[in-house]
N, C-alpha and C positions, 0 to 999 in steps of 0.2 A: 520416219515411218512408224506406225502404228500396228496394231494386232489386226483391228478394226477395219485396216484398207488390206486385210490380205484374212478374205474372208473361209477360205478352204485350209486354210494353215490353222486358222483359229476352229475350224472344226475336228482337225485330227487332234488337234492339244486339248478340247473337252473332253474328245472321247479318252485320249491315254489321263486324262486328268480325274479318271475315274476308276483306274487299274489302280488295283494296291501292288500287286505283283501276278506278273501274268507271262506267260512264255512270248518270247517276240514272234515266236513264227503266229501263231493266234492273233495277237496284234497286230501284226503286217496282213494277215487273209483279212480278218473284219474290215479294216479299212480298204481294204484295196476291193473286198463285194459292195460296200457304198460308193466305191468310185470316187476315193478324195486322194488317193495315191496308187504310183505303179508298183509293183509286184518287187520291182528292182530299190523303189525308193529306201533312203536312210533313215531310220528312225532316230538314230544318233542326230542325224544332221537336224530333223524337225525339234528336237529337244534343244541343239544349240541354237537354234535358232527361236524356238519361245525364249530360254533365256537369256537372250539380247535382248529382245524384244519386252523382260524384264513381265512374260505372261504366264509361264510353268517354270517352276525350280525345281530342285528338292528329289531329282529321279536319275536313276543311274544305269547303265547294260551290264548286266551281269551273267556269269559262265552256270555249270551247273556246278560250284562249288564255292558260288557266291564270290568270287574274286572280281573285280572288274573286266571290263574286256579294253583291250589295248588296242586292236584291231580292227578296222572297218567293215572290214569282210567275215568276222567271227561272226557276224551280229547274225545270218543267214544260217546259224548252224542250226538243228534241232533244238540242243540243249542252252539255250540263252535265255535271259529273261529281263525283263524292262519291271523297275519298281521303285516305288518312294524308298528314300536313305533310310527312313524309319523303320520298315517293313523289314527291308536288306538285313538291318542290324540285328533286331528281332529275328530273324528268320539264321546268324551269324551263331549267335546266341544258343538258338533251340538246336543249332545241329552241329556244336561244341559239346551241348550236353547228351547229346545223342550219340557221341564220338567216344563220351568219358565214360558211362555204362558196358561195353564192351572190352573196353579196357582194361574194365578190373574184373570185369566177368567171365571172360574170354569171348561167350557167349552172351548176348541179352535175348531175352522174349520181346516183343516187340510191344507188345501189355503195357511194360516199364515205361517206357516213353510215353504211351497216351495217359499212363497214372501223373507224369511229371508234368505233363504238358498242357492235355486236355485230349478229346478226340480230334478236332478242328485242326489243331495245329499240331499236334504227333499224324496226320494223313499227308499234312503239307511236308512235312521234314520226310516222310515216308519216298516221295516222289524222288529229293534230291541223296537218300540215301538208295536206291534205286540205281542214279547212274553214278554213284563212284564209282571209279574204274575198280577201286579196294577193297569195296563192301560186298558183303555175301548173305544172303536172305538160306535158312535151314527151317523146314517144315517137318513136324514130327506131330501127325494127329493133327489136334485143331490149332497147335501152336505155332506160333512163327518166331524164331530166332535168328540173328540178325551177326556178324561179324566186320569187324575194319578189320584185313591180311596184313596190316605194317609193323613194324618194328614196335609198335607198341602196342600191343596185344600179347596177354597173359600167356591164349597159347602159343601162338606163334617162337614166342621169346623161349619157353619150355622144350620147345622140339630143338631150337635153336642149339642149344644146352644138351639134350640128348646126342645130336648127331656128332658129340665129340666121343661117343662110348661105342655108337654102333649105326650102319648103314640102313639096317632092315630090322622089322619088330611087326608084330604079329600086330592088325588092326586093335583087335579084342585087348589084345594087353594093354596096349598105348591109351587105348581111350577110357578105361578103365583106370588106368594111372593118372591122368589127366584129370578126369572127374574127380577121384579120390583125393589127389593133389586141392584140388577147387575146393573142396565140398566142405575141409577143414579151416579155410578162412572164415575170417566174419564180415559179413554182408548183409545188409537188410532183402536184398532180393534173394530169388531161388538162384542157385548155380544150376545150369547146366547139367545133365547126369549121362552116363556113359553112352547111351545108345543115341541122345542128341549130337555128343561129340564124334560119335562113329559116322552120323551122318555129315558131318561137316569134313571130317579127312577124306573121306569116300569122296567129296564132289570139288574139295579144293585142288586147286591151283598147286601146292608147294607138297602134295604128296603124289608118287608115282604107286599102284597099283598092284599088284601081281600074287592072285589068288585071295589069301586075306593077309598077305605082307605088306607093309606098304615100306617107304624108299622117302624120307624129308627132301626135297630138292633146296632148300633155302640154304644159306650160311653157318658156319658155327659162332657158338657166342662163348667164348671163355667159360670155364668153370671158377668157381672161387673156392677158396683152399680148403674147406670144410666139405665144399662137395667132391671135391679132391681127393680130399682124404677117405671119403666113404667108400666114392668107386674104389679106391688102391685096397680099400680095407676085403668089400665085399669079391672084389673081381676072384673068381675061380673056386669061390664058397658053395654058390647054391643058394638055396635055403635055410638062413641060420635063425637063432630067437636074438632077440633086442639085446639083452643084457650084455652081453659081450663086446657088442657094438658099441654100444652106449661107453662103457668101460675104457674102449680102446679110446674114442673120440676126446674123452675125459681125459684119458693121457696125455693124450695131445695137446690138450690147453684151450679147446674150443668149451665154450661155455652150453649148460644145459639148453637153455631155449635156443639156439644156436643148432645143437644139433640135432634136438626134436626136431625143426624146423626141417632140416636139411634131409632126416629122412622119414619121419609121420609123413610132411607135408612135399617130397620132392619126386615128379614126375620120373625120375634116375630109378628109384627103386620100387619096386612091385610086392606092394603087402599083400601076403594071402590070408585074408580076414574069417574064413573058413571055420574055424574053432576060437574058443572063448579067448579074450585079450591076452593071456598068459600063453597063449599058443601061436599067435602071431609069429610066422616068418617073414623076413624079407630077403628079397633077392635082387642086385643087379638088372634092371630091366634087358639089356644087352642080354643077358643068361638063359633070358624066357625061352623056351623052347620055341621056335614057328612052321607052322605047318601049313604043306600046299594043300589047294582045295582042287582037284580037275575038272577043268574049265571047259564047257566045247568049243570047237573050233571057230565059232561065232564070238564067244567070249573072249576066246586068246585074239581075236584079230584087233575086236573091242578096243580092248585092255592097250595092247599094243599103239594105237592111233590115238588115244586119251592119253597113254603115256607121252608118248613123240609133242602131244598139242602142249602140254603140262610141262614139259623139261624148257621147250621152247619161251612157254609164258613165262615159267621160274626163272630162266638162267640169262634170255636175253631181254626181256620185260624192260627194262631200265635200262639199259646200254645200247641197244638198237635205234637206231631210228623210226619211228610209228609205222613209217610207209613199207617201212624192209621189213619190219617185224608182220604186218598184216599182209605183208607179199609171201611171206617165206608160212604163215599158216595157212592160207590160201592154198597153199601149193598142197601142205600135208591133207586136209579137208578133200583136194580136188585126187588125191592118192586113194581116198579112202571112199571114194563115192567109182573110180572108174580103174584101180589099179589090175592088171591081168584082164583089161575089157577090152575090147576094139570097136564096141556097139554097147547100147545101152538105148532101155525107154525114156520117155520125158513123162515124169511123173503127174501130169498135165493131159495133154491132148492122146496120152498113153501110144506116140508113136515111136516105131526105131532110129536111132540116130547115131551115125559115127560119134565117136568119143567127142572128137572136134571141135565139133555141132552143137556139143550140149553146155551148159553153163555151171559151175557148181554154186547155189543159190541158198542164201539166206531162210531159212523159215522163217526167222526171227529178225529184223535187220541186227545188222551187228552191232549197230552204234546202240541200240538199246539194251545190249545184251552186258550180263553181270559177265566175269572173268571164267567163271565154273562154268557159263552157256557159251563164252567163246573155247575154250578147250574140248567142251564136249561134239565129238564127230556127228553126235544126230542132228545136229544143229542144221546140218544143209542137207539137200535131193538133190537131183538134178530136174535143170528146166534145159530147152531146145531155146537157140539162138533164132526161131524162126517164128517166134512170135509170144511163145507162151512166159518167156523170161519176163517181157513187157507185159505181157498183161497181168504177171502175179505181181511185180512191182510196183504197179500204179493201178492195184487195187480192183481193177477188172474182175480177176476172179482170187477166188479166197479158197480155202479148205479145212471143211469141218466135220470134225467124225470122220475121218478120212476119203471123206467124198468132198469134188472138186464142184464148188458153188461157181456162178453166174453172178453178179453182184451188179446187174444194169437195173435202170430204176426203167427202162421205156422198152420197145421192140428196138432190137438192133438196127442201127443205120450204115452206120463203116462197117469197113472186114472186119479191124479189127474187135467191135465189139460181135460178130457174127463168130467169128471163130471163137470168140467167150464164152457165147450161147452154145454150139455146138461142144463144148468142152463140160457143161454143167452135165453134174451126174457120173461123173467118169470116176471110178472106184481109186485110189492112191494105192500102189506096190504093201503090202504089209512091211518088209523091207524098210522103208520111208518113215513110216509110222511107231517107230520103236521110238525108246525113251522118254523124256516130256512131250508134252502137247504144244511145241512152239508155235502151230498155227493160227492156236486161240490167243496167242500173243500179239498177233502180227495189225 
């Protein structure tokens, strides 16, 4: 058999013979609106089957982290993608180096990459640093700054190293130690400075919240004897000058750029930079004074349900199973949209509905969503189980500027698109509306 006598096979294989790399679900709708395959068809399978047929090689299904897919059934997820081994590798490549700037920056601007790359191709790598489950996007003004949460990140590894001295530390000081810690390396890009890094604890995953304290939820990572020796030196001092330090550490047998290092450059202690270099103190971070901010009762409840979502991300993230782990936030999300309620609106058709009744819903779907939008409580409203669930779902209706749109292209013909209609214009709870704008997301 030939290509030739199997003339619909050979039209789906030009068309993908034209993708450099394209998402599969794109390429399963195009082909399936010209009508050359069904909705359910394998794109795997049409691939194996050009190359028997010795008509397309050279293309492969891959996940959103460029790994291959093993699975038949993956292929149907959102994040898949169908593309030449050329492309893959290239595309392997540019978000290796997109991985390695964060690394040693804690932080990167997102700038850095399109200077390394190009525009074209820092937009593409943009998309798959979007859905790592790890990666964290920080906006500060017109800038976009960008983080990998794992074990290999500057910050992350630093806090690690802190939470063997102390539990809790004033936001302001930590990010400000942090920076200062950065800002003395040498690097051709800009580091990070405090207020960017403040923004990044405030919205991450591995810090709990509470006033302007924040709480590391991550692991400890060993000290090394030199930073060892500083905590035991400084711990119960305060504020002392350099020279004594420096002196003591010299006793000890650690070498000068050693212990420069360990405390000019070491997130542990807290320069107050305040008066000329000769007046410099340092102090024990742990020692930093921290102080409550009062919160209103909006905020403490906040606080509290961003905490509960964040301990849950940090502590069981890795160890749970996906479905327990997205079952057991589920539950806190659905705590925090109806807890001490028995009734409630649907943020939709704006009517009352038992608790029961109502849905705890996505603004944003989940699967799209960074680590810091699935811990965040704003994240969902509530929809009624009696119609308007489905039609925010499947795109019926939408919400923007906090009014509920109508998104039909004709006059309604079904209920369902009637109840659409009668739903446009319906103002959303302000309630609802707090935090990001996940609707413009959706």
């Amino acid at each position: 058999m030939t290509i030739d006598q199997l003339p619909t096979l050979r039209a789906v294989l030009d068309h993908i013979q034209q993708v450099d790399l394209e998402p599969i679900p794109n390429v399963r709708q195009h082909l399936t609106d010209k009508g050359l395959i069904s909705a359910n068809t394998r794109i795997r399978g049409l691939l194996n089957l050009g190359a028997d047929l010795d008509y397309l090689t050279g293309y492969e299904l891959v996940d959103h982290q460029l790994k291959k897919l093993t699975r038949a059934e993956a292929e149907f997820d959102e994040k898949t993608y169908v593309g030449t081994r050329t492309a893959i590798q290239i595309l392997k490549n540019d978000l290796r180096k997109a991985k390695t700037l964060p690394g040693q920056l804690g932080l990167a601007k997102f700038e850095y990459i399109q200077k390394e790359l190009g525009f074209d191709r820092a937009e593409l790598i943009k998309i798959f640093i979007e859905q790592n489950d790890t990666a964290e996007f920080v906006r500060d003004g017109g800038a976009t700054w960008y983080i990998f949460e794992d074990r290999d990140n500057t910050l992350v590894n630093w806090c690690e190293k802190l939470s063997n001295l102390t539990s809790q530390v004033s936001v302001d000081i930590l990010s400000e130690a942090l920076a200062a810690s950065l800002a003395r390396r040498t690097q051709k890009y800009e580091y990070p400075d405090s207020e960017v890094i403040k923004r990044w604890i405030l919205q991450s995953k591995w810090f709990e919240i509470s006033g302007d304290t924040v709480t590391f939820l991550g692991d400890s990572q060993p000290l090394t004897d030199v930073e060892t020796a500083v905590a035991n030196y400084l711990s119960g001092k305060r504020a002392i000058k350099y020279p004594p330090l420096k002196d003591y550490l010299l006793s000890q047998g650690f070498s000068k750029p050693n212990l420069d290092k360990a405390v000019t450059m070491s997130p542990l202690v807290y320069v107050d930079r305040s008066g000329k270099r000769s007046y410099y103190t340092y102090t024990l971070i742990s020692e930093m004074p921290v102080s409550k901010v009062n919160a209103s009762k909006n905020e403490d409840r906040y606080e509290k349900f961003h905490n509960r979502l964040k301990r849950l991300a940090s502590t069981s993230g890795t160890e749970a199973p996906r479905e327990i782990l997205a079952r057991k936030e589920q539950g806190i999300l659905s705590d925090w949209l109806f807890e001490g309620k028995s009734e409630e609106k649907c943020s939709i058709c704006q009517k009352n509905f038992a608790i029961s009744a109502l849905i705890t819903a996505h603004k944003k779907r989940r699967a799209d969503c960074s680590e810091s939008e699935k811990v965040d409580p704003n994240i969902v409203f509530p929809l009624c189980a009696f119609g308007c669930d489905y039609l925010f779902e499947n795109g019926l209706v939408g919400i923007r500027k906090g009014v509920v749109e109508s998104r039909l292209n004709n006059d309604p013909r079904t209920q369902d698109e009637v109840v659409a209609a009668d739903c446009h214009g319906n103002q959303v709870e302000d309630q609802w509306l707090q935090g990001r704008d996940y609707f413009s997301q959706r």
